[in-house]
N, C-alpha and C positions, 0 to 999 in steps of 0.2 A: 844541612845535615844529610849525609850520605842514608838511602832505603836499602833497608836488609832485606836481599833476595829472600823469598821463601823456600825453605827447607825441601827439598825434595825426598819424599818416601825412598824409604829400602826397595831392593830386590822384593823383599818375600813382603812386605807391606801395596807395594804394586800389585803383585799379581793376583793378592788376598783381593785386592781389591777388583781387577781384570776379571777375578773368577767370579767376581759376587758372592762367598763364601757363604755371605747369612741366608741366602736365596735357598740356600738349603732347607731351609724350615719348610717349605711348601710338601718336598715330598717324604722327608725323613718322619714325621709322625705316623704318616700310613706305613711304614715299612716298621715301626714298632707297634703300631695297631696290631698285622698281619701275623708278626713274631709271640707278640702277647697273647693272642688266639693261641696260636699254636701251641707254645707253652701250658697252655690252660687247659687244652687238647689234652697233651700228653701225660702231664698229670704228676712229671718225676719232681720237679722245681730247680732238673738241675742244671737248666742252659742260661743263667742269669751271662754269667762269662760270656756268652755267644752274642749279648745284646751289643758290646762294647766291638766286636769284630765286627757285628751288619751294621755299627757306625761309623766305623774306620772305613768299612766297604762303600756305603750308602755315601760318603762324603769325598771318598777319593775316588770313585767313579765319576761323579759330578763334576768335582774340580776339569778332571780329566774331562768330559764332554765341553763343560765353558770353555778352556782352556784350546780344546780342538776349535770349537765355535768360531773361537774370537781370532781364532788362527787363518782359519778357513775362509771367513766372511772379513777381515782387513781390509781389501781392497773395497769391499759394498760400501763397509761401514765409511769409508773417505767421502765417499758420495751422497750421503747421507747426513745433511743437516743436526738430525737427532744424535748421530753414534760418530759425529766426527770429534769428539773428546777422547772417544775412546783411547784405551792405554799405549795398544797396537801402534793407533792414528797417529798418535798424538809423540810418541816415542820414549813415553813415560818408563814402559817394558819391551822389551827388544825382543824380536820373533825368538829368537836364541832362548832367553829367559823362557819366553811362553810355551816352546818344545820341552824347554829342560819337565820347567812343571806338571805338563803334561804326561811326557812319560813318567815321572817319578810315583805319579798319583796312579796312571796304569800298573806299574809294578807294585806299590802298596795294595789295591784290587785285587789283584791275581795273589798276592802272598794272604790277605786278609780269607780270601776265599777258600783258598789252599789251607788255614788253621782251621775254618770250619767246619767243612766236609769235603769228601772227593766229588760229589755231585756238584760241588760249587765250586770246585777250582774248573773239574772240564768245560761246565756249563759261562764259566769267565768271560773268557772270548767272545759268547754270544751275546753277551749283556750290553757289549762294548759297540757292537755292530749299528743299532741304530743310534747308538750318540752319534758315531762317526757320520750316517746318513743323514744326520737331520740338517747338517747345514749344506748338503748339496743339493738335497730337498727344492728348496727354494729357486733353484737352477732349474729342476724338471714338472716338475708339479703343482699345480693354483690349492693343494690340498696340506703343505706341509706340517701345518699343526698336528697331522692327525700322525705322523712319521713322530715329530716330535710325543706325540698320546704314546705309540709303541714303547717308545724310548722309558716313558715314565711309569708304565704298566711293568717293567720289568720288577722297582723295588717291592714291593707287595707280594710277587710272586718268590725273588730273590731272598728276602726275609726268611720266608714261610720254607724254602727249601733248608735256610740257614739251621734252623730249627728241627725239622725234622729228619733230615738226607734225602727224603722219599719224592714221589710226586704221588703217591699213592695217598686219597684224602687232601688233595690240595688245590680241589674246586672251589673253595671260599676266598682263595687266596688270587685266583684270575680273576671271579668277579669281584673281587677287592682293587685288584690291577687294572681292570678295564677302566671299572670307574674312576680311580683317579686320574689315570692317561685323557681320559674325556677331560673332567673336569680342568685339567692343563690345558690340553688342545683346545677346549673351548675357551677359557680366557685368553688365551693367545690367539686366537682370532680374533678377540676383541681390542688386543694389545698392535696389532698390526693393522687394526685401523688408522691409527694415526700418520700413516709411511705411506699410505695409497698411490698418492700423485708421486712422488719421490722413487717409487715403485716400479709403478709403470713406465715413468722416465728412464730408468736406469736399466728394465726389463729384470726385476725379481717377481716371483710366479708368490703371490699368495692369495689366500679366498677374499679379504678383501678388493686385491687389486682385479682379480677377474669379477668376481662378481657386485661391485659396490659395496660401499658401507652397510646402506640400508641392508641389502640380502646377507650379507654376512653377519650383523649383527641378529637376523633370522637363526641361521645356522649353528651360530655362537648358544641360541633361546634353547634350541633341539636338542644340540650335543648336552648341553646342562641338564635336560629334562630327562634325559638318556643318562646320565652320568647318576642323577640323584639317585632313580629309579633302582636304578643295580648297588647303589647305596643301600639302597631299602632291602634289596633282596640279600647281600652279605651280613647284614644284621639279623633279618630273619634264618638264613640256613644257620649262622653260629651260634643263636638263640639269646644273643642280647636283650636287655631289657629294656624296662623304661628311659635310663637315664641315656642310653642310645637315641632312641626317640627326640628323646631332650635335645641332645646332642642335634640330629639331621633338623629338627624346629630351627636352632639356631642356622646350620648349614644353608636351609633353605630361602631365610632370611637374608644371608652375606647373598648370595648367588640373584634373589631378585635387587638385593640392591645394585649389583654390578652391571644390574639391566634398565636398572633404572636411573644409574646418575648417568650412564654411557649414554647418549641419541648420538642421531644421523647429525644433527645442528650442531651438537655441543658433545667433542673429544676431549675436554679439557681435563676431565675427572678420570682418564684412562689411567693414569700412574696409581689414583687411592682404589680406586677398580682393582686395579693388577696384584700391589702389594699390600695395601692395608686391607682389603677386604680380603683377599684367600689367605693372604696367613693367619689372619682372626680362624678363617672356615676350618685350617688344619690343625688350628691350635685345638679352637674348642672340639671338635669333633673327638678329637684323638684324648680331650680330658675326658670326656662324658663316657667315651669307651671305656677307660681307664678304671672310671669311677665305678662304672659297671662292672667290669669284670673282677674287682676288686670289693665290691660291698653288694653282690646280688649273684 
């Protein structure tokens, strides 16, 4: 009996998958937190419409940065035991493909931006700047997470302009940015544990590989405590309530577990670390905002 080869994915089912599209969840609920303030701010109720642009925007930027990512780092990822399936590697999507999608999700950004306001089509371009640096990051720097943190800082702030046009009043909205940019660069510290040796073989620059596990998983402890903190204080200046509270209990929870199933001994729980604990942290977070902002 003749084996039926396996079916090979489309184009656009490849690269969905190249980009990790769902990965989106991590920072898309902070960038409708930040917009739902603002909304709540203003008082008119009538940017509901603008929610559906900063998620056209929020997910074709991304696309657009994975897609650079995975562009840019091809050659690492070969070398690398972990990322040599990748789609790149592997020939599943053709660099050809992975530019096309790339620009297509740049030009969806810039038009998404362009329907919002004129402060967020000019300000387009700058948004794009450190996606494009964080994979060469790793080329100059034992710090890239933290290039990667900028990168992530942007939605929060992006949102909040989305909403308003202004920047006038939109100090809630950076330390909304900062802290999530932390709370990424820190578990991507924690996430680049597992590449250390692989690392320093092949001469990629991150804080694990200069500094060890152990110190990095130190740093990974700070940046989070740093991260939470400025949590605490954007709920405080926006004047959330309780069920924010509620909300950061739960947060603080997912964050010492990712400290606790991680050790120096044992990497193995890095991936439930990575993705099932922070996206639990941005789910809940962003409902208990929600709840808040909507019944107090």
């Amino acid at each position: 009996m003749t084996a039926v080869a396996p079916e090979k994915p489309g184009k656009v089912k490849a690269f969905l998958r190249l980009v990790m599209i769902e990965h989106s969840i991590f920072a898309l609920p902070f960038a409708y937190l930040s917009a739902l303030v603002a909304i709540d701010r203003d008082g008119t109720g009538r940017h509901w419409g603008d929610l559906v642009l900063v998620t056209v925007a929020m997910v074709s930027g991304r696309t657009f940065a994975m897609a650079a990512n995975r562009i840019l780092d091809r050659k690492i990822d070969a070398l690398n035991p972990r990322t040599q399936n990748r789609e790149l590697v592997t020939g599943a999507v053709s660099v050809r493909t992975a530019w096309t999608g790339a620009i297509v999700s740049l030009v969806v950004l810039v038009v998404a931006a362009g329907l919002l306001n004129p402060l967020c089509l000019v300000l387009s371009p700058l948004a794009v700047i450190p996606l494009v640096i964080y994979p060469y990051a790793k080329r100059f720097t034992n710090f890239p997470h933290y290039v990667l943190a900028l990168a992530q800082a942007v939605a929060p702030v992006g949102a909040w302009l989305a909403i308003t046009g202004t920047f006038s009043g939109s100090g809630p909205a950076w330390v909304l940015g900062v802290a999530v940019g932390l709370w990424i660069g820190g578990f991507d510290i924690i996430y680049a544990c597992q590449d250390v040796e692989v690392d320093r073989r092949i001469g990629v620059h991150s804080t694990p590989a200069r500094f060890g596990v152990r110190n990095a998983l130190i740093i990974s402890t700070i940046t989070h405590v740093v991260s939470f903190a400025l949590f605490v204080t954007f709920g405080q200046w926006v004047g959330l309530g309780w069920l924010w509270w509620i909300g950061l209990a739960v947060t603080a929870a997912g964050l010492i577990y990712q400290h606790v199933v991680v050790t120096v001994n044992d990497l193995s729980k890095v991936n439930r670390a990575f993705f099932t604990a922070n996206g639990f942290i941005a789910i809940a977070l962003f409902v208990f905002a929600l709840l808040d902002l909507i019944l107090l």
